[in-house]
C-alpha positions in Angstrom: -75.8 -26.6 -76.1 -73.8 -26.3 -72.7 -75.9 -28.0 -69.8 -75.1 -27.1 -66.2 -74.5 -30.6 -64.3 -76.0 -30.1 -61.0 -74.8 -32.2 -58.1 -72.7 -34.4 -59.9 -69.5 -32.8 -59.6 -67.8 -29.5 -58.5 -65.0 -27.7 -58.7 -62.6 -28.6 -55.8 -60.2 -26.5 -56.1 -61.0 -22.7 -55.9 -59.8 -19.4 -55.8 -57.0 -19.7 -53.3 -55.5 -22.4 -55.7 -56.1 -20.2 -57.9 -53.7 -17.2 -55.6 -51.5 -20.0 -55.2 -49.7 -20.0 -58.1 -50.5 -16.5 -58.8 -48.4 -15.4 -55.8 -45.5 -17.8 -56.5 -45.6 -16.7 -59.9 -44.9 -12.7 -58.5 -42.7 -14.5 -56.6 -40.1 -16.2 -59.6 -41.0 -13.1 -61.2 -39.5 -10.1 -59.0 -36.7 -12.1 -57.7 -35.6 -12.5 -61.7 -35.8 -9.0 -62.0 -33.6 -8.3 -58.6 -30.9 -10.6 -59.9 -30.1 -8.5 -63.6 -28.2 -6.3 -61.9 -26.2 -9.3 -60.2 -26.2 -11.6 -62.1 -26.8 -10.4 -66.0 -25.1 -7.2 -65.3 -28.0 -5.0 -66.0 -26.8 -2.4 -64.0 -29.8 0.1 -64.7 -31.8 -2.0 -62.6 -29.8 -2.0 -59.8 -31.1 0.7 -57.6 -34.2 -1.6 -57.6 -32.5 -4.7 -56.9 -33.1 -4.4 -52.8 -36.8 -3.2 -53.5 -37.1 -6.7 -55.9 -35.9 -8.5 -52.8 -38.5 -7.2 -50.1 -41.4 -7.4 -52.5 -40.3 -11.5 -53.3 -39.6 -11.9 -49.7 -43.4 -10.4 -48.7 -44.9 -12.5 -51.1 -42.3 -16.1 -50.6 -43.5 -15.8 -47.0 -47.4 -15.3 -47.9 -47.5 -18.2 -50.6 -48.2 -20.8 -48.1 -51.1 -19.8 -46.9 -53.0 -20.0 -50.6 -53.5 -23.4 -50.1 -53.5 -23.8 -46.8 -56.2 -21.9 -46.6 -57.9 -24.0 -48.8 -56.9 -26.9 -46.9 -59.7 -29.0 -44.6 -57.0 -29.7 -42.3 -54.4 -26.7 -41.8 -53.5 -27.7 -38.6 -50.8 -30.8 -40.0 -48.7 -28.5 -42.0 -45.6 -30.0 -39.8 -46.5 -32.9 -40.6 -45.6 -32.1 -44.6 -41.7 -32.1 -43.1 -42.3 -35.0 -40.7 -43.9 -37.4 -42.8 -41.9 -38.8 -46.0 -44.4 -37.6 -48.2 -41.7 -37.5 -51.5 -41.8 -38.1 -54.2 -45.5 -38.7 -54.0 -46.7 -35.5 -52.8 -46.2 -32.7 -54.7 -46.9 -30.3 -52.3 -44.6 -32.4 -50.0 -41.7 -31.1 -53.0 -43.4 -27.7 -52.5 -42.4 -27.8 -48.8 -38.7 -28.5 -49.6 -38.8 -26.2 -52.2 -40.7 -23.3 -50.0 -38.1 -24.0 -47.3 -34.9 -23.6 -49.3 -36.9 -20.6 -50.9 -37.0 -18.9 -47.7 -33.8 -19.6 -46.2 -31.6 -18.7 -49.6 -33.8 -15.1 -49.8 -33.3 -14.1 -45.8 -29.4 -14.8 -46.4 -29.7 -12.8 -49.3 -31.8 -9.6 -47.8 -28.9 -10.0 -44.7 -25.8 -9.8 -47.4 -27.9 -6.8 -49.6 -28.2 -5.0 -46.7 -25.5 -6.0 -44.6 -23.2 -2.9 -45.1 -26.3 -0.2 -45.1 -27.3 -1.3 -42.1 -24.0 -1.1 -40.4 -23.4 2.4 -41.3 -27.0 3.9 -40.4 -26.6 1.6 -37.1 -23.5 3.8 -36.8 -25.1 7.5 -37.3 -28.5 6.8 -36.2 -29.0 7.0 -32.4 -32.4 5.1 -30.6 -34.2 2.1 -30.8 -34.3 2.7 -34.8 -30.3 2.7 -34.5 -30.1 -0.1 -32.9 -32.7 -2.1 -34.9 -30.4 -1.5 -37.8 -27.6 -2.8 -36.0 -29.6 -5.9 -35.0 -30.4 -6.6 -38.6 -26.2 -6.2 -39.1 -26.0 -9.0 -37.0 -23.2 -7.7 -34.9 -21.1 -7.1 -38.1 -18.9 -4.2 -38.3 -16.5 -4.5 -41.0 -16.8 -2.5 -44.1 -13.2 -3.1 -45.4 -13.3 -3.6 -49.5 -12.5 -7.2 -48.4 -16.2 -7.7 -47.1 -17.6 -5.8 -49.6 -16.0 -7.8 -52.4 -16.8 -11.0 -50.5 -20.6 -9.7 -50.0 -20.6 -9.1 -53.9 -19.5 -12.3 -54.4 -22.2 -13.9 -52.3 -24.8 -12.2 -53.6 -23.8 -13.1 -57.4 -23.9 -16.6 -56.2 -27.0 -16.5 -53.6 -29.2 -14.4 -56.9 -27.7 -17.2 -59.1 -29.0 -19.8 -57.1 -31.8 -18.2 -56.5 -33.0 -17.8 -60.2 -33.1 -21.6 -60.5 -35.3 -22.2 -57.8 -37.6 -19.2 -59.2 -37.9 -21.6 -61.9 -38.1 -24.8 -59.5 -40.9 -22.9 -57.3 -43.1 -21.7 -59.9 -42.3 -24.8 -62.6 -43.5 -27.0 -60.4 -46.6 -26.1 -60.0 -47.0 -26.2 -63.9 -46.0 -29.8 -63.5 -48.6 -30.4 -60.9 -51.3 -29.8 -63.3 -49.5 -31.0 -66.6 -49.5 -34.2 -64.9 -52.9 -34.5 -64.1 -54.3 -36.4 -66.6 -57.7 -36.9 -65.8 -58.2 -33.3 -66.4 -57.9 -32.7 -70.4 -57.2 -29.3 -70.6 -54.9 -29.7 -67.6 -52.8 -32.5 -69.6 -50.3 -30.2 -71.2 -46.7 -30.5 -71.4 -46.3 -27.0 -72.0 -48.0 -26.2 -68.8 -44.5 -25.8 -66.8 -43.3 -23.7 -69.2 -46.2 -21.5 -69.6 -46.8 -21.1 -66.0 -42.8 -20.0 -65.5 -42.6 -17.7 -68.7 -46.2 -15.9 -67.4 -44.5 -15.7 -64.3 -41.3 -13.9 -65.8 -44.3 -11.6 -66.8 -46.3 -10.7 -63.8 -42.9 -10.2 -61.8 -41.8 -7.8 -64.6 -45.2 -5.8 -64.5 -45.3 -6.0 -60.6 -41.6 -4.4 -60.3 -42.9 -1.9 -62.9 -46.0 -0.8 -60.4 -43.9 -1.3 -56.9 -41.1 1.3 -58.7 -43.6 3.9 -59.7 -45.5 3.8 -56.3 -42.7 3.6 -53.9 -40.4 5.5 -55.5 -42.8 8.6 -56.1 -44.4 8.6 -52.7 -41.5 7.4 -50.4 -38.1 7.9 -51.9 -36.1 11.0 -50.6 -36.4 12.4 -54.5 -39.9 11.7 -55.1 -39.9 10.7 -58.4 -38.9 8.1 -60.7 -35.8 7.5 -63.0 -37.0 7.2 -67.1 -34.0 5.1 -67.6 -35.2 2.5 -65.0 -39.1 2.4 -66.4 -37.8 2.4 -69.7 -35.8 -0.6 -69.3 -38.6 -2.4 -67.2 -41.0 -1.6 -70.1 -38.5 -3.1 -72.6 -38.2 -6.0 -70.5 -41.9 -6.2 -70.3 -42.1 -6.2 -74.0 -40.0 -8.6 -74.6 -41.3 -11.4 -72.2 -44.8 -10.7 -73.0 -43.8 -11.3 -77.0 -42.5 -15.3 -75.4 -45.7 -15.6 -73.5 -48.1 -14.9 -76.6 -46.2 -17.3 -78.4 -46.6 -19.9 -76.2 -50.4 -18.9 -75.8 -50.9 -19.5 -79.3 -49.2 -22.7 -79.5 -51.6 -24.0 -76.4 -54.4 -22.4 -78.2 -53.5 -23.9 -81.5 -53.1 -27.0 -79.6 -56.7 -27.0 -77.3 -58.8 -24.7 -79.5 -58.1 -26.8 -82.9 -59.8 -29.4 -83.9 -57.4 -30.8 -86.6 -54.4 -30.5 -83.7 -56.2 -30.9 -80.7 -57.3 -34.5 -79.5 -61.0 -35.3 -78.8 -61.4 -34.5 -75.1 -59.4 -31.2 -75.3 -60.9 -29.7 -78.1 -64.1 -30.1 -76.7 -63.7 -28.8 -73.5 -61.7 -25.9 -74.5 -64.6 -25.5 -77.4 -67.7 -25.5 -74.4 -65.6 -23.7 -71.8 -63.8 -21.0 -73.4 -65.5 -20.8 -77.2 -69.1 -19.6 -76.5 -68.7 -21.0 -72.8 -68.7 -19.4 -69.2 -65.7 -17.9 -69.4 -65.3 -16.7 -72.8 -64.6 -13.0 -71.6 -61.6 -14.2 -69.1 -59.9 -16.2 -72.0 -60.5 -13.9 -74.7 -60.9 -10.6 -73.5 -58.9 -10.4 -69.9 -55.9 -13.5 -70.6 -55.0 -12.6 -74.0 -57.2 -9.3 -74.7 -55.4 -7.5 -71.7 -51.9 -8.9 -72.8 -52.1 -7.8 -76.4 -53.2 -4.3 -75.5 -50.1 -4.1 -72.5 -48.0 -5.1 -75.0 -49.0 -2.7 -77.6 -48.7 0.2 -75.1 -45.3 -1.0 -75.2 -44.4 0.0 -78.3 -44.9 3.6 -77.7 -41.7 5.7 -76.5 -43.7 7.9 -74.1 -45.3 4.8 -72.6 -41.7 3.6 -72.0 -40.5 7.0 -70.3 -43.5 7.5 -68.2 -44.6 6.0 -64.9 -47.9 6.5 -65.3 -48.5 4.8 -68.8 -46.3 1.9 -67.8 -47.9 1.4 -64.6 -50.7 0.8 -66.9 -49.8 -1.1 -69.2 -48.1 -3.3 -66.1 -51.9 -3.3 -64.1 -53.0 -4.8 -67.3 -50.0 -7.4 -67.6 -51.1 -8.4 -63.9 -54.6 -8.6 -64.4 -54.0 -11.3 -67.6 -51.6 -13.3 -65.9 -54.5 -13.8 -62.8 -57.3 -14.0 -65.6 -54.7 -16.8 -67.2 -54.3 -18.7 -63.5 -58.0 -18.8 -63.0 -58.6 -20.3 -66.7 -56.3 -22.7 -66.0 -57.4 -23.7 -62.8 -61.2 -23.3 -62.5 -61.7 -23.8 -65.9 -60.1 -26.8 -66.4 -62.4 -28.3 -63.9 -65.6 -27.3 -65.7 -65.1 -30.1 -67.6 -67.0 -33.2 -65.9 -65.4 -36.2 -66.2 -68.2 -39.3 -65.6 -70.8 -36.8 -67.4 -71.9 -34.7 -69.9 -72.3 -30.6 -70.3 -70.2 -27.9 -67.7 -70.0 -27.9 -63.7 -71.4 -24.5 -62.7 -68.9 -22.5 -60.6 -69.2 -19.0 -58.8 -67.0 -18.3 -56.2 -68.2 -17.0 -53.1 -67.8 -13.6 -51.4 -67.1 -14.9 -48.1 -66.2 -17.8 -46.0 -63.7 -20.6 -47.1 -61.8 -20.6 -50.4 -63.7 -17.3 -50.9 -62.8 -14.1 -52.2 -62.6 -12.4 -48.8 -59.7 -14.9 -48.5 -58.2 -13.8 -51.5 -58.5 -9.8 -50.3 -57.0 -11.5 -46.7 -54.0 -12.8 -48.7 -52.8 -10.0 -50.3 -53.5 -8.1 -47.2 -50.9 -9.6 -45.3 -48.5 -9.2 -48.1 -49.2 -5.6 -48.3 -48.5 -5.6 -44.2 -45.2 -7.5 -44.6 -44.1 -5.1 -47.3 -44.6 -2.1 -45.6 -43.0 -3.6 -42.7 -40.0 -4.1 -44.4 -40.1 -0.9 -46.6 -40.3 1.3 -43.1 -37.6 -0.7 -41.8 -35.0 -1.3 -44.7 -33.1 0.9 -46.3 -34.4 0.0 -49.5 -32.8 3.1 -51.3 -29.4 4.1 -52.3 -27.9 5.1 -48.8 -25.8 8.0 -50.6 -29.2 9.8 -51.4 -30.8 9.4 -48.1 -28.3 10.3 -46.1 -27.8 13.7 -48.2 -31.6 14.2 -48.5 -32.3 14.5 -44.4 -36.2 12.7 -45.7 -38.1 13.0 -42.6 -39.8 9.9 -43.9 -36.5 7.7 -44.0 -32.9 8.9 -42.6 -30.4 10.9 -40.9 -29.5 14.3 -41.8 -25.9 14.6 -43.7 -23.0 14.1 -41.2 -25.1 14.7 -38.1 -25.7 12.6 -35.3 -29.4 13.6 -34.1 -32.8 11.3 -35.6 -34.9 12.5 -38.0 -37.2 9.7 -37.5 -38.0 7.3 -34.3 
């Protein structure tokens, strides 16, 4: 029998630590999927590789607020650069990490849009002309020089990029794999779960992000099968890895002839009969096997609309899979016997109006830079006169702005 332990302990960290590595996982996730094109030479996926870059740039400059938010001081952030805080802190490597993060994926958006930029600051008159040519930076040259040099740059900058995906987002696997006062925390396959999940939700998210923008905003209005296809495939794929690994942990915590002592029965009281049964079993891996199934159909691959659900699934796992790890590895007392009770709370601090807040903002910064980018292939919204978007083909006047 599972006894609540009242007042003894409590779960410290809640859901925005939870959103924390939820949003850096979107985060490793989309940028891997903006870099095929670059660097694997997937190049069906690169009219999404500038849309990959927006969406990881909303949600790289969002992440830090997960656990600040939590935090019972926000106000010394600075001091996290000002304090030699490595290589005792972990959040102190976060900050470094964050930083180089940021700086690596502005260069990046500058170079990917560079040469876009410069042309429609060229044709389109007003302030929106002229906020394209601020965003060129006062460049002007468009000579096959610059553009093989920008090429260049960008193989290298998505290049680098892909190993800090794994830095950012491994880390935080680390974090709790080295936490050994927490059993079902002390996992050395915790880094690599938490990057290959991440692989995941990126994957799904792109798969979503396409279908929505690209039928509602994009001078065509619809969506290339090639493109879905090949994000379902990749889905498929990556989500074949990630059950793998969640049946190795499982045999690992859920066993008792593999699993030590402590493990075993926490992962037995918590997620065998326990409070959160359902999330393990029927939202973390339930969800995942059915997305992946879906993926085996053709028409699922071809079609937005059965891919985008068989990504919302792939999304919702991956968070069910974060808020395992994190709440429910603190269910487990550790000076007592039976479960800490945990229900998190609607409003206030680590709440879920925080988590609605979050994702908010990243839905503000996105939009932001989906207006205000020319995400799209320039060649099509140029000849398309969009109203939503562009210029009209060869003329001079705004359409928009």
């Amino acid at each position: 029998m599972n006894v609540p332990v009242m007042g003894l302990e409590h779960v410290y960290w809640g859901l925005p630590i939870v959103i924390y590595p939820y949003i850096s996982g979107l985060v490793a996730g989309s940028f891997i999927v903006g870099s095929l094109s670059k660097v694997f030479g997937q190049k069906i996926f690169e009219p999404i590789a500038k849309l990959s870059l927006l969406v990881t740039l909303a949600f790289l400059l969002v992440a830090p607020l997960a656990p600040l938010s939590d935090a019972r001081q926000p106000s010394r952030l600075l001091e996290l650069y000002t304090r030699a805080h490595l290589p005792y802190s972990p959040l102190g490597l976060f900050t470094m990490i964050w930083t180089t993060y940021v700086l690596l994926v502005l260069v990046e958006v500058y170079f990917a849009f560079r040469q876009d930029n410069i042309r429609l600051g060229q044709v389109v008159p007003g302030w929106r002309g002229a906020l394209y040519r601020f965003f060129a930076l006062g460049s002007h040259d468009l000579s096959e020089r610059a553009q093989r040099r920008d090429h260049a740059l960008l193989v290298f900058l998505a290049s680098a990029g892909i190993l800090l995906a794994f830095a950012f987002h491994g880390y935080i696997g680390f974090v709790f794999g080295a936490i050994k006062a927490r059993p079902l925390w002390s996992n050395p396959l915790m880094p690599v779960l938490f990057i290959v999940s991440a692989i995941v939700s990126g994957v799904a998210l792109m798969i979503l992000v396409y279908s929505v923008v690209w039928r509602y905003l994009s001078p065509e209005r619809r969506t290339d099968p090639r493109i879905i296809e090949g994000l379902v495939s990749l889905l498929m794929w990556t989500i074949f890895i990630d059950l793998f690994l969640d049946a190795v942990d499982l045999l690992n915590s859920g066993v008792s002839a593999y699993a030590s002592g402590p493990v075993f029965q926490g992962f037995s009281q918590i997620f065998m009969g326990g409070p959160l049964t359902f999330m393990y079993w029927g939202l973390q891996l339930g969800f995942l096997v059915l997305a992946l199934a879906l993926t085996f159909f053709r028409f699922v691959r071809r079609s937005a609309l059965w891919a985008s659900l068989a990504a919302l699934l792939t999304v919702i796992s991956v968070y069910a899979m974060r808020y395992n790890t994190v709440i429910g590895g603190q269910l487990q007392p550790k000076v007592s016997q039976g479960l800490i009770l945990y229900t998190p709370p609607a409003f206030g601090r680590a709440s879920v109006q925080v988590v609605i807040g979050l994702f908010a903002i990243v839905l503000f910064i996105f939009s932001l830079l989906v207006e205000f980018l020319p995400w799209e292939p320039l060649d099509s919204l140029l000849s398309s006169g969009a109203p939503t978007r562009g210029v009209e083909s060869g003329a001079s006047t705004p359409v928009k702005g």
